[in-house]
C-alpha positions in Angstrom: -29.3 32.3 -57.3 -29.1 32.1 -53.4 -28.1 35.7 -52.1 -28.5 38.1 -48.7 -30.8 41.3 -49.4 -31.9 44.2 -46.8 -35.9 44.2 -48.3 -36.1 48.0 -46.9 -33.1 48.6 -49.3 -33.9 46.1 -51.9 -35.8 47.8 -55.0 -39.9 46.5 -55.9 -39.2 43.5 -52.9 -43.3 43.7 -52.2 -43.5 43.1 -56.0 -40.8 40.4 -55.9 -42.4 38.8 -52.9 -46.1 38.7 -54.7 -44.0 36.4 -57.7 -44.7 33.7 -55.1 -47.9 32.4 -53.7 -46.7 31.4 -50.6 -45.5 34.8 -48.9 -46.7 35.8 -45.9 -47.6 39.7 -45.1 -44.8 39.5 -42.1 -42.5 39.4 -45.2 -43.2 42.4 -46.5 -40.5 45.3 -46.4 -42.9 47.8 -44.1 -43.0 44.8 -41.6 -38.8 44.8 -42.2 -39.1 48.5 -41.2 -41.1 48.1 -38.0 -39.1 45.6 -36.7 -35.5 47.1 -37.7 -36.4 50.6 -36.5 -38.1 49.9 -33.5 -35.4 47.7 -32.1 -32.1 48.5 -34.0 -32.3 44.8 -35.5 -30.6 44.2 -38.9 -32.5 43.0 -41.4 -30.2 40.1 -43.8 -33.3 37.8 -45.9 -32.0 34.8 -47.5 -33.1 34.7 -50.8 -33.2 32.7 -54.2 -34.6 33.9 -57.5 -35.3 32.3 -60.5 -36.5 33.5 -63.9 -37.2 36.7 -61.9 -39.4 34.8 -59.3 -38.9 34.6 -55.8 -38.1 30.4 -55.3 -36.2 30.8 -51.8 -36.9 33.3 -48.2 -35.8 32.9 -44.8 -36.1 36.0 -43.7 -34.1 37.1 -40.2 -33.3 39.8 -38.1 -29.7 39.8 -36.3 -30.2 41.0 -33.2 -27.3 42.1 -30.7 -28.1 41.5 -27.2 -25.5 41.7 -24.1 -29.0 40.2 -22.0 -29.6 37.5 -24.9 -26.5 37.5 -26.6 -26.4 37.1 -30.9 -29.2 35.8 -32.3 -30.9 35.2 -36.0 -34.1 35.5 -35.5 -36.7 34.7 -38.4 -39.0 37.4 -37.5 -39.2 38.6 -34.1 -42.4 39.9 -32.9 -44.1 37.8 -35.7 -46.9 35.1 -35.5 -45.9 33.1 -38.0 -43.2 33.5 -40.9 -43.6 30.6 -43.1 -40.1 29.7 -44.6 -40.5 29.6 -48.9 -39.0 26.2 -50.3 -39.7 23.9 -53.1 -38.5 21.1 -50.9 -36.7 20.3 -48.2 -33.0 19.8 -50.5 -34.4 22.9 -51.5 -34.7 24.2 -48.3 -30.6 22.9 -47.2 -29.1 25.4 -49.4 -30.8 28.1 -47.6 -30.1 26.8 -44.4 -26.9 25.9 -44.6 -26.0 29.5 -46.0 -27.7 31.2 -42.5 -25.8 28.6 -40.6 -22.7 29.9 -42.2 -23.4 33.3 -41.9 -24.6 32.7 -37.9 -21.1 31.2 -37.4 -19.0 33.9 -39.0 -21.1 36.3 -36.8 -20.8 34.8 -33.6 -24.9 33.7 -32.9 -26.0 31.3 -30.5 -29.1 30.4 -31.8 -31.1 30.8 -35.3 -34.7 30.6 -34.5 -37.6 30.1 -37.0 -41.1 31.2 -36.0 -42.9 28.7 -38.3 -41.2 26.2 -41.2 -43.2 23.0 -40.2 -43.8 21.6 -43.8 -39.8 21.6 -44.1 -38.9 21.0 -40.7 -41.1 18.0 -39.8 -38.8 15.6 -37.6 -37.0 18.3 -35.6 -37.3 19.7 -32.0 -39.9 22.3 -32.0 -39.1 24.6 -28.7 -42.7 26.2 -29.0 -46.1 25.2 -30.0 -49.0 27.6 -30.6 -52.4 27.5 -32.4 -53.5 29.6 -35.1 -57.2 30.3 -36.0 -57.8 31.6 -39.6 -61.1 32.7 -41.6 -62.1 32.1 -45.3 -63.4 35.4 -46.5 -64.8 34.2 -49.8 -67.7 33.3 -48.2 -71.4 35.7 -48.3 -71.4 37.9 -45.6 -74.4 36.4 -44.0 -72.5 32.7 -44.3 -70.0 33.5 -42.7 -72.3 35.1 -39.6 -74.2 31.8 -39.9 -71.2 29.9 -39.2 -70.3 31.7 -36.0 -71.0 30.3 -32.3 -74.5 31.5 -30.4 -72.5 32.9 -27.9 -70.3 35.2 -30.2 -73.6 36.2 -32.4 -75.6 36.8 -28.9 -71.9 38.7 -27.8 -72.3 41.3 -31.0 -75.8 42.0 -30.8 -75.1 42.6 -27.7 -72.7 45.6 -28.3 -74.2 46.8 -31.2 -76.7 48.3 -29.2 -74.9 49.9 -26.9 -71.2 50.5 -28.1 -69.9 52.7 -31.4 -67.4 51.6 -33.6 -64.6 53.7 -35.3 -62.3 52.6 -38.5 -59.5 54.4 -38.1 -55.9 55.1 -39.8 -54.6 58.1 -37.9 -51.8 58.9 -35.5 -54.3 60.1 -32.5 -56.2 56.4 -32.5 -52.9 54.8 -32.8 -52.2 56.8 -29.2 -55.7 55.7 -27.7 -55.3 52.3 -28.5 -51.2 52.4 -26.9 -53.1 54.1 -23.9 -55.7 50.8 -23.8 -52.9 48.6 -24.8 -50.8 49.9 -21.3 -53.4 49.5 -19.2 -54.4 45.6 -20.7 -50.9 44.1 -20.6 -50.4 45.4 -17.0 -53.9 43.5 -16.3 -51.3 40.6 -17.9 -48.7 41.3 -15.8 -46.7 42.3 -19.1 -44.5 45.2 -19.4 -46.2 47.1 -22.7 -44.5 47.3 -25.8 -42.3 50.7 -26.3 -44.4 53.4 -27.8 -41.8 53.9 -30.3 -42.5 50.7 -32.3 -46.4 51.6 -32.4 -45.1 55.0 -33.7 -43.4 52.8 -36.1 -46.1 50.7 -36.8 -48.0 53.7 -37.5 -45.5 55.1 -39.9 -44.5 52.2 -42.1 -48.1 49.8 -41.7 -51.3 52.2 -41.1 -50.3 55.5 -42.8 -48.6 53.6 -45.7 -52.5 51.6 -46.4 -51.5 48.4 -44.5 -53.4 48.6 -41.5 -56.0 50.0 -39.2 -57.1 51.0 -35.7 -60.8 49.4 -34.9 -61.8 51.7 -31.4 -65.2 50.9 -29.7 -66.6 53.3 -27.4 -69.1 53.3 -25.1 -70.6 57.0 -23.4 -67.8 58.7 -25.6 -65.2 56.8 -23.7 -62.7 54.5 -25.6 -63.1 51.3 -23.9 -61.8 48.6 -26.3 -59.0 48.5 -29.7 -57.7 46.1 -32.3 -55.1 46.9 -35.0 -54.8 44.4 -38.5 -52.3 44.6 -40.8 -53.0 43.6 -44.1 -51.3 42.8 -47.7 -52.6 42.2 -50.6 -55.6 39.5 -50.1 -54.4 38.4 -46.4 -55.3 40.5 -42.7 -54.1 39.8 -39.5 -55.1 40.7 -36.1 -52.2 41.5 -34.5 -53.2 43.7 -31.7 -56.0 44.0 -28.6 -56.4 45.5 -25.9 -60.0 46.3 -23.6 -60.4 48.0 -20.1 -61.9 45.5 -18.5 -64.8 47.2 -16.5 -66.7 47.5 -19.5 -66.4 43.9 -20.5 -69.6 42.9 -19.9 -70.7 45.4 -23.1 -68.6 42.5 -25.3 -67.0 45.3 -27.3 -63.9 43.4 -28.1 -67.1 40.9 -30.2 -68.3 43.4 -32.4 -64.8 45.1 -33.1 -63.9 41.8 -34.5 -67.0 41.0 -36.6 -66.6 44.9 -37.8 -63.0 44.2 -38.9 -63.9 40.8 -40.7 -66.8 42.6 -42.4 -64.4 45.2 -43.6 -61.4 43.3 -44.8 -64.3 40.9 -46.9 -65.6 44.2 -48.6 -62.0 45.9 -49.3 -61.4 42.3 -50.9 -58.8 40.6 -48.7 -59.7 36.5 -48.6 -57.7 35.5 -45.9 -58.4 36.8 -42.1 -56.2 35.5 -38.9 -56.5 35.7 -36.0 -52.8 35.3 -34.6 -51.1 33.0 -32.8 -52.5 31.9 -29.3 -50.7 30.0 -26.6 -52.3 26.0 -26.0 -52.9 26.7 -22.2 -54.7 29.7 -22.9 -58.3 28.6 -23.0 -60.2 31.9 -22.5 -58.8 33.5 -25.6 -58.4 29.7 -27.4 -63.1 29.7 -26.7 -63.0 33.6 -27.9 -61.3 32.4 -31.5 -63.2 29.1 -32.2 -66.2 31.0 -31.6 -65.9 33.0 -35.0 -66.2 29.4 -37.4 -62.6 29.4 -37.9 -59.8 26.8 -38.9 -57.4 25.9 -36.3 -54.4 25.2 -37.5 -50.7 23.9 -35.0 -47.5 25.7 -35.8 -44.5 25.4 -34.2 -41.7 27.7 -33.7 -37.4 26.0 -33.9 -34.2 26.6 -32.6 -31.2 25.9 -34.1 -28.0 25.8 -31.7 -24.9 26.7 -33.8 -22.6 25.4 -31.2 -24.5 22.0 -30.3 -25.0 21.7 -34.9 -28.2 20.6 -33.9 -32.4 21.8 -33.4 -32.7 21.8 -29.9 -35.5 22.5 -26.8 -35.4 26.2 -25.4 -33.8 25.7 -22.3 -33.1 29.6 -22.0 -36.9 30.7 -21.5 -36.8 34.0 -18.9 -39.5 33.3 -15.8 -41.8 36.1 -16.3 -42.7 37.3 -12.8 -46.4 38.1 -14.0 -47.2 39.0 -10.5 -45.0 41.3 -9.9 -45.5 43.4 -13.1 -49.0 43.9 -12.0 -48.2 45.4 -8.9 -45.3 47.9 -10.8 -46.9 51.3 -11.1 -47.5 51.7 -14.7 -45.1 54.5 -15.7 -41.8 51.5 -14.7 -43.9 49.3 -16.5 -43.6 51.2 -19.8 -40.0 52.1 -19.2 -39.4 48.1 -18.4 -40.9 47.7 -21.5 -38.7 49.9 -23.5 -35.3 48.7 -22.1 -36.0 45.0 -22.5 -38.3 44.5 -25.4 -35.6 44.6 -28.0 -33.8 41.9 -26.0 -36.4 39.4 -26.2 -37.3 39.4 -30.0 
């Protein structure tokens, strides 16, 4: 039965979602939450159940923008949000019904952050790569798999840098202070403190994620936050000040993070989505023995009936950002996030 839920609404949806093998942990309700409250998005997931399984999702979040104008967008803010299908007929009855619903509400676009396996043949108007880990391994196989130069990196920083594993509100605010400080170095307006508050409330107090802080001299010089489900983790988050880069802190936060998510018993470690011309971070991810994977991300032009290029990217003016003093760059950040979900 094909139907239109709200998952923060929607009674057991976790528990619904585990019914199929294929979910993702960007699917999960707390993730619905983030997203929604952070940004005043509406959460509508297109569903279909069967024998009480879960046989159908396209999840989206309509998004109302007088800068972007209205949107479906399956997830903003997310890596990668696999579409769940049987096939591709399959799949038509699910699109079709967003299609209808993207008419009746006046969207542009519909936009699907992942979906190749159903969408092969159509107009991809992003590519990234994704790196991923199999945690099934030994511990010490999974070291032996990793590059010199990342093994050399975290004995490196072992000696010289601490690590904390953290799930509280105060590392959550050290890591948004690191995480300022790193996109300006970006020339990237940071993300509105509000949605790491969020991401506090709904992922890391409610057991679905952590804070990893390295310090050096009792200084916090480097951060990561994962999110995690079930038997998959994600690094989602990063951020480093950059004068201390030569300790490699950002190397043993990572290996700490894989060693922790193996022991609490999750199978499956990513580690995101990275952009094809990026190479520095592209070296930093293949170091760690990992499987690269393509994805692709699709927009679907309600007006043109058709998948089509992105021909409405915004210039980012990286150069410029750098330069803004960083208390405009947050409140940049806060008025124009929520437009470009």
């Amino acid at each position: 039965m094909l139907q239109i839920i709200n998952p923060i609404e929607y009674s057991g949806w976790d528990e619904l979602l585990l019914t199929n093998g294929n979910y993702s942990l960007f699917h999960i309700a707390s993730w619905a939450k983030v997203l929604s409250e952070s940004y005043n998005y509406r959460p509508l997931y297109f569903i279909e159940i069967n024998n009480d399984k879960l046989t159908g999702l396209i999840p989206i979040m309509a998004i109302k923008s007088p800068l972007t104008g209205q949107r479906g967008v399956s997830l903003p803010f997310t890596d990668h949000c696999p579409i769940i299908g049987s096939d591709k007929n399959h799949l038509q009855d699910l699109l079709g019904k967003i299609i209808e619903y993207g008419r009746k509400a006046k969207w542009k676009t519909v936009e699907f952050r992942g979906g190749k396996k159903f969408l092969q043949g159509k107009i991809p108007f992003e590519t990234y790569l994704t790196h991923s880990l199999d945690l099934m391994h030994p511990e010490q196989k999974i070291l032996s798999n990793f590059r010199s130069s990342t093994k050399r990196n975290i004995k490196k920083a072992i000696d010289k840098v601490q690590i904390g594993i953290l799930n509280s509100f105060e590392a959550v605010k050290e890591f948004y202070r690191l995480n300022c400080i790193t996109r300006k170095d970006h020339g990237l307006p940071p993300q509105p403190f509000l949605f790491f508050g969020k991401l506090y409330e709904h992922i890391i107090a409610t057991n679905k994620g952590l804070v990893i802080l390295a310090s050096f001299s009792s200084k916090v010089i480097a951060g990561a936050v994962y999110i995690y489900f079930k038997d998959k983790a994600i690094f989602k988050y990063g951020a480093s000040d950059k004068a201390y880069q030569r300790l490699r802190p950002n190397n043993l936060i990572m290996w700490e993070a894989i060693k922790w998510c193996r022991q609490n018993g999750y199978r499956q470690f990513s580690f995101g989505r990275t952009e094809p011309d990026n190479e520095g971070l592209l070296q930093f991810k293949r170091g760690w023995g990992t499987r690269e994977e393509t994805i692709h991300y699709y927009k679907y032009d309600l007006s043109k009936d058709a998948f089509v290029k992105d021909s409405s990217k915004i210039i980012n003016p990286h150069a410029f950002f750098r330069k803004m003093p960083l208390p405009l760059l947050k409140l940049t950040g806060q008025i124009f996030y929520r437009h470009v979900g």
